[in-house]
C-alpha positions as CSV (number, residue, x, y, z in Angstrom):
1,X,0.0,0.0,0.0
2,X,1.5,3.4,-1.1
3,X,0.9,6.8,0.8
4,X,0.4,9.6,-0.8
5,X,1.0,12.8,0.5
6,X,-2.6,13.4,1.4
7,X,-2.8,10.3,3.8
8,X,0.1,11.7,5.3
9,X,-1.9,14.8,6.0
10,X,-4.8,13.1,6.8
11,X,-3.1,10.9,9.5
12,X,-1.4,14.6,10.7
13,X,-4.9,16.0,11.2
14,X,-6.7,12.8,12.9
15,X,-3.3,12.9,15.4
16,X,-3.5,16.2,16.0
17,X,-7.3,15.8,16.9
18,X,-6.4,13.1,19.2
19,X,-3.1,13.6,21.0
20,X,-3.3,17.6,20.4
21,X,-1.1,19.7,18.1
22,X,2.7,19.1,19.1
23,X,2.2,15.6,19.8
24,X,0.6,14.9,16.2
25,X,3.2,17.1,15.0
26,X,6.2,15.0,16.8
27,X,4.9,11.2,15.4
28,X,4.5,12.8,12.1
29,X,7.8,14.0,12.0
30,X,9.6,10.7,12.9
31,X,8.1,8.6,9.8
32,X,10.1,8.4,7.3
33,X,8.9,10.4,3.9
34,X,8.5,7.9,1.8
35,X,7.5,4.9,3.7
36,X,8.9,2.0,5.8
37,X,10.2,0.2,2.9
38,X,12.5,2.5,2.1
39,X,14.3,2.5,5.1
40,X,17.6,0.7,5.8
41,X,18.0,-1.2,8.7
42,X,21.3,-1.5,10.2
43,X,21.1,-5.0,9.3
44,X,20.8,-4.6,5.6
45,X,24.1,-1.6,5.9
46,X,26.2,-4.5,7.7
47,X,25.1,-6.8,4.4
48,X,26.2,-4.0,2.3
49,X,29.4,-3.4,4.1
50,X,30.2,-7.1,3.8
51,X,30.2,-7.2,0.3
52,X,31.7,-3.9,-0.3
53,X,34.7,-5.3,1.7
54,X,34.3,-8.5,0.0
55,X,34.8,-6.5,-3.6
56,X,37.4,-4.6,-2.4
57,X,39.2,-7.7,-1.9
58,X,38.8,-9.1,-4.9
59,X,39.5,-5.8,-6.9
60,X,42.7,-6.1,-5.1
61,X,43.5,-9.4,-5.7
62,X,42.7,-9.1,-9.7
63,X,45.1,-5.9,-9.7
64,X,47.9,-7.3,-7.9
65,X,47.4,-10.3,-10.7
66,X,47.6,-8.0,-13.9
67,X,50.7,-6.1,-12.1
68,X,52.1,-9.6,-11.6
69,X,51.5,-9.9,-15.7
70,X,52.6,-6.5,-16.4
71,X,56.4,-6.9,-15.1
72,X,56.3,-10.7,-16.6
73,X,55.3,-8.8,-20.0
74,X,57.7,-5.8,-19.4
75,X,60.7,-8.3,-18.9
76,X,59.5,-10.5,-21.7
77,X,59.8,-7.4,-23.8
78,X,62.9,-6.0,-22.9
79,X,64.4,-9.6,-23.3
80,X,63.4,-9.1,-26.8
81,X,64.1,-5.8,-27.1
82,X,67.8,-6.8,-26.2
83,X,68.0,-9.8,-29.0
84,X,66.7,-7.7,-31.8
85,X,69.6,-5.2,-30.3
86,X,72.5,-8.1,-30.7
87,X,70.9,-9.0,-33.9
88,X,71.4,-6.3,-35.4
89,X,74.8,-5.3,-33.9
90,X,75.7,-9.0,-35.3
91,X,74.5,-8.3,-38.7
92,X,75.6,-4.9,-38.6
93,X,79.4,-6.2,-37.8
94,X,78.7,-9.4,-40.2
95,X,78.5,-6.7,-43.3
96,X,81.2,-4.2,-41.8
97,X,83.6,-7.2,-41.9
98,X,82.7,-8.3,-45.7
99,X,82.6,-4.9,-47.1
């Protein structure tokens, strides 16, 4: 059941009636806007927590594996980077000694 802004007021004017003016006024004001559904219990925040922190783990365990990759690639690389460098100082010296 949704309310609507004019059961709200409604309710406001029947507890005023009853209870007098400030009381009404005070259990009107500590509903929530909106309706009990959308509030969060403390319950459903630890939940949220839990899986936040169980995220961040795992963000942090798939970054530390591609950094892990990374410096495997970057040596990889300069490995090659180094034999295409004798290569062609080989060849290089290869034709400087025939010419």
């Amino acid at each position: 059941m949704t309310i609507t802004e004019a059961d709200r007021i409604d309710m406001l004017a029947e507890l005023r009636r009853c209870h007098g003016d400030r009381v009404g006024d005070i259990i009107v004001q500590h509903l929530p806007p909106t309706g009990w559904g959308d509030v969060a219990r403390i319950s459903d925040i630890n939940r949220l927590e839990m899986d936040i922190n169980r995220l961040e783990h795992h963000i942090d365990t798939e970054i530390g594996r591609l950094e892990n990759r990374v410096d495997r690639l970057t040596t990889v690389v300069t490995w090659i980077g180094g034999i295409f460098v004798t290569c062609f100082l080989s060849l290089f010296a290869l034709i400087a000694t025939k010419l």
